[in-house]
N, C-alpha and C positions, 0 to 999 in steps of 0.2 A: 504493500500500500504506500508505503514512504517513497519506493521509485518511481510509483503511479504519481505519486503526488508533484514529486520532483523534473517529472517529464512535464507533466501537464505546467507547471508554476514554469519551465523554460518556454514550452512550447508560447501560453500566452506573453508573457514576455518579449519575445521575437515579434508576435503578432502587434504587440502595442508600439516598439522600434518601428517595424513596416508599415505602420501608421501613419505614423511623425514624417514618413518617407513619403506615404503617397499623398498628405495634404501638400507637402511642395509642387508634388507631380500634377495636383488640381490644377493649383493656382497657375502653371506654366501652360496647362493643356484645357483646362475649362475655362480659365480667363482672359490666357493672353493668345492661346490657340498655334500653342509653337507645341511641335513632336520630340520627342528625345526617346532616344532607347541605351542612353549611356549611364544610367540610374543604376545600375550592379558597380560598376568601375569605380561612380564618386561615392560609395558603400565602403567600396573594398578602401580607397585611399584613405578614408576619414577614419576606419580598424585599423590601418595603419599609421596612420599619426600619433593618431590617441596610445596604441599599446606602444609603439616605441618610445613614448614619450614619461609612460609609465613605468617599461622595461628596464631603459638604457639610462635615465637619468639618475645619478645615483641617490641623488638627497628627494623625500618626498616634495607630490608639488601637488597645491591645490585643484580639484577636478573642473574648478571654474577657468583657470588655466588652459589645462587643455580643452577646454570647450572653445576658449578664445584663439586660440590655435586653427582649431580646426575650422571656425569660423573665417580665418584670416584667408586661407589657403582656400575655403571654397567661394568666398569673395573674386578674388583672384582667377583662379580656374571657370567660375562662371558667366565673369567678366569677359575672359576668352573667349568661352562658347558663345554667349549673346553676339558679340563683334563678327564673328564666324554668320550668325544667325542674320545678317545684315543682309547677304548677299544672299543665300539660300531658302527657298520656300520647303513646305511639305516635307515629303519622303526623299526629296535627295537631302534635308538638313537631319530627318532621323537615320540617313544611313550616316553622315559624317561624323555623331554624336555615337553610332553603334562603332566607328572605327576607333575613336577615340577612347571608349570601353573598351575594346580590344588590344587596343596598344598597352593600354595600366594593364590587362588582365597576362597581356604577355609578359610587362614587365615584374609583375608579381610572379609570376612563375620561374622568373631567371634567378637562379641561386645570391642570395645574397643577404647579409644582415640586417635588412630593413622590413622586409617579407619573410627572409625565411626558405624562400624557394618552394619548390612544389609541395614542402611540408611546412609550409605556412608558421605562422608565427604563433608560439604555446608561451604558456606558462607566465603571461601576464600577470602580473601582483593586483591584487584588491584597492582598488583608488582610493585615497581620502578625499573625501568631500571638505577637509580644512586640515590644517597642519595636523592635528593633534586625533581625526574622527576617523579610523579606518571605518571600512563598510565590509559587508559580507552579500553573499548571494540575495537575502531576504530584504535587506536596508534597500539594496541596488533596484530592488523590485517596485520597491518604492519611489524608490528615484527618478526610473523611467515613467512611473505613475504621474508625477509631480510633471515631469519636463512635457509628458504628454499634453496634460491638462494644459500651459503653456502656452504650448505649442495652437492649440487648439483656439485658446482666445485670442492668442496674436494673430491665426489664419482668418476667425471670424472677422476682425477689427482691419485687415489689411481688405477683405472681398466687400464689405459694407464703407468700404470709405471711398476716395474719390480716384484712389492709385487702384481698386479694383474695378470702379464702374470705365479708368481711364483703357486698363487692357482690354474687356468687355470689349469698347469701342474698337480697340484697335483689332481684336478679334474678328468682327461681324466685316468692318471694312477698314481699310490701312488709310481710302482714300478721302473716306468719310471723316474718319479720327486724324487726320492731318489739318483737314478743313476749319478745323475746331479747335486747333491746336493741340494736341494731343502727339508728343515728342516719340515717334518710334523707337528710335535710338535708345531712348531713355527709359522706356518700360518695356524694351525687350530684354535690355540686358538685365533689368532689373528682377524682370519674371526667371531667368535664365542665374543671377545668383541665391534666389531663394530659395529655386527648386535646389541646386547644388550647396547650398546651407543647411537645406534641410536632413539633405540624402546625409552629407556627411558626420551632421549630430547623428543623426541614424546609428551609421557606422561606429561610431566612439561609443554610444550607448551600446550596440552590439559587442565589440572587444571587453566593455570593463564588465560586460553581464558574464559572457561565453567565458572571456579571461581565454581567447584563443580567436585568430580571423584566417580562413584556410581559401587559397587560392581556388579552390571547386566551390566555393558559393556566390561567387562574383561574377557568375554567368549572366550572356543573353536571359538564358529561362528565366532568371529574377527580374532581369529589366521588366519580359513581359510581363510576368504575374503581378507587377506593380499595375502594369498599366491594366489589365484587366482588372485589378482590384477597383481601381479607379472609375473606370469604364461602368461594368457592372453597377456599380455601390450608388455613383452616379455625381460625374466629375464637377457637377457646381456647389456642390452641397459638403460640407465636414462631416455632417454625420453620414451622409451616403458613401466616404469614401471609408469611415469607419466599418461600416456594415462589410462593405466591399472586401477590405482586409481580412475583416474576420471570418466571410466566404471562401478567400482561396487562398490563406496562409491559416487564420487559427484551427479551421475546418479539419485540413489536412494534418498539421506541426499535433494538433492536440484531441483528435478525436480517431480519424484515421488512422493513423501510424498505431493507436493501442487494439486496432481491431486484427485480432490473427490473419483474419482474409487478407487485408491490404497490404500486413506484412509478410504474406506469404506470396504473394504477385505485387510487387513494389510501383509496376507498371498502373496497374488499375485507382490508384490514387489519382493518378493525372488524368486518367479517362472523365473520373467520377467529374474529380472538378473542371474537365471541360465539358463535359453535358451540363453542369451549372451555367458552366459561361455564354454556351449557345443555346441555351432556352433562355436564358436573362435577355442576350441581346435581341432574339424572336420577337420576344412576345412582350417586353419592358426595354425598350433601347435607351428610355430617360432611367434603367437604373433600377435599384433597390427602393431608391428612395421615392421614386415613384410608385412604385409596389406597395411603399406603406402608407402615402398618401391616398392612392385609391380605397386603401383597408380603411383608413379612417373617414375616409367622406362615405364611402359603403355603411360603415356601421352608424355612423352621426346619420343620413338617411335611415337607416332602420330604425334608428330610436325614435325619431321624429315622425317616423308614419305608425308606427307602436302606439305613441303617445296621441296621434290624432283617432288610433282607432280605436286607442282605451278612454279618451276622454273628450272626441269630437271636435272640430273642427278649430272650437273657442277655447282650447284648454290653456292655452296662451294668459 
């Protein structure tokens, strides 16, 4: 029961991390309507900042630090990509962004003390949260709770203010949102260092939980199952991309994996969850969150003709 307990308490974990990941991923792709599929790579770079910075440095350092760190560097790198993003539309800009995940995911492979080589990097030390606070598996759990939560009001506050309804515009038309003054320049890169700030606290929260970042989970397959999470869940909304996560990461990380079946054909995990993904898109393309929107005007209807039929037309 304590292992069950302790798969499950990783598994959600991870889930709440790919969280934090794919409200970035909203905001670049429901709001400002730019593609990336380099979301694994700026994962993979941000476990390694964070654990080398926890590994290799020899005096402890506050976890605010390396958060700042990791912020600097996905600043920087997002900046890149948005500048990249100038010239390219569509699907030639998410292939440029999937090369650029492939080029970290090579370089993470290549032997050396910053990755670790194709046996990745282990044995990271437990962060302190301040000089004096180590943490352990259970605090950390907390932690990502805490960052989530965060994360969450800073994402609601950035798509209700006026830098959200500005991508929106530039979204629906470039030509439109020029007219009006609405800087492309300046709200794409800006879409483009969020989403890679986001990915990369991801990633930090991922090394200081796992306390290990292994070159075979910084694949394609993660880029996508982000964006499907997204996709699905339903990329304008925080709590649909929540839902969304929990679809095709907690589903599988913490329900699936403890079923014999699925661990005895490893394969049928991904079947399961892509018949998830292609009835969602069918039959709900706006998403999960339209799914529960319908449920509740269905039901707020039913009560409302209940109450006319139990107390007549006047019950008002």
């Amino acid at each position: 029961d304590g292992i069950i307990s302790l798969t499950v308490s990783k598994a959600i974990a991870q889930t709440l991390i790919y969280a934090i990941v794919g409200m970035g991923f909203a905001i670049l792709l429901g709001y400002a309507g730019l593609a990336s599929l380099g979301t694994a790579g700026f994962i993979g770079l941000g476990s390694y900042i964070a654990g080398n910075m926890l590994k290799l440095i020899p005096v402890p350092i506050p976890y605010l630090l390396v958060i700042a760190a990791v912020i600097i560097v996905g600043i920087i790198l997002g900046g890149i990509v948005g500048f990249i993003s100038l010239r390219i539309e569509g699907m030639y800009l998410a292939i440029i962004t999937l090369g650029l995940s492939e080029i970290l995911l090579e370089l993470f492979k290549t032997p050396n003390q910053f990755t670790g080589g194709a046996s990745g990097l282990k044995s990271v030390p437990w962060v302190k949260l301040a000089m004096f606070y180590e943490m352990d598996r259970e605090k950390m759990f907390f932690l990502i709770l805490a960052v989530l939560f965060i994360m969450i009001v800073f994402t609601i506050n950035i798509i209700n203010s006026p830098t959200g309804r500005a991508m929106l515009a530039m979204k629906n038309s470039q030509s439109a949102a020029q007219a009006m003054g609405i800087s492309i320049l300046k709200y794409r890169l800006l879409a483009f260092v969020l989403a890679t700030i986001y990915a990369m606290i991801g990633g930090a929260l991922y090394v200081t939980y796992l306390r290990a970042s292994n070159t075979s989970s910084w694949t394609l397959a993660l880029s996508l199952n982000v964006l499907a999470a997204v996709i699905i869940g339903g990329y304008r909304s925080v709590w649909g991309v929540l839902m969304g996560t929990f679809v095709i990461f907690g589903l599988d990380l913490a329900v699936l994996k403890n079923i014999d079946f699925f661990n005895k054909y490893p394969g049928s995990s991904e079947i399961f969850s892509g018949l998830i993904i292609v009835l969602i898109v069918m039959f709900y393309p706006g998403g999960l969150i339209r799914l529960f929107s319908d449920i509740k005007t269905l039901i707020k209807s039913g009560v409302e003709k209940w109450k006319v039929y139990r107390y007549g037309k006047d019950y008002k």
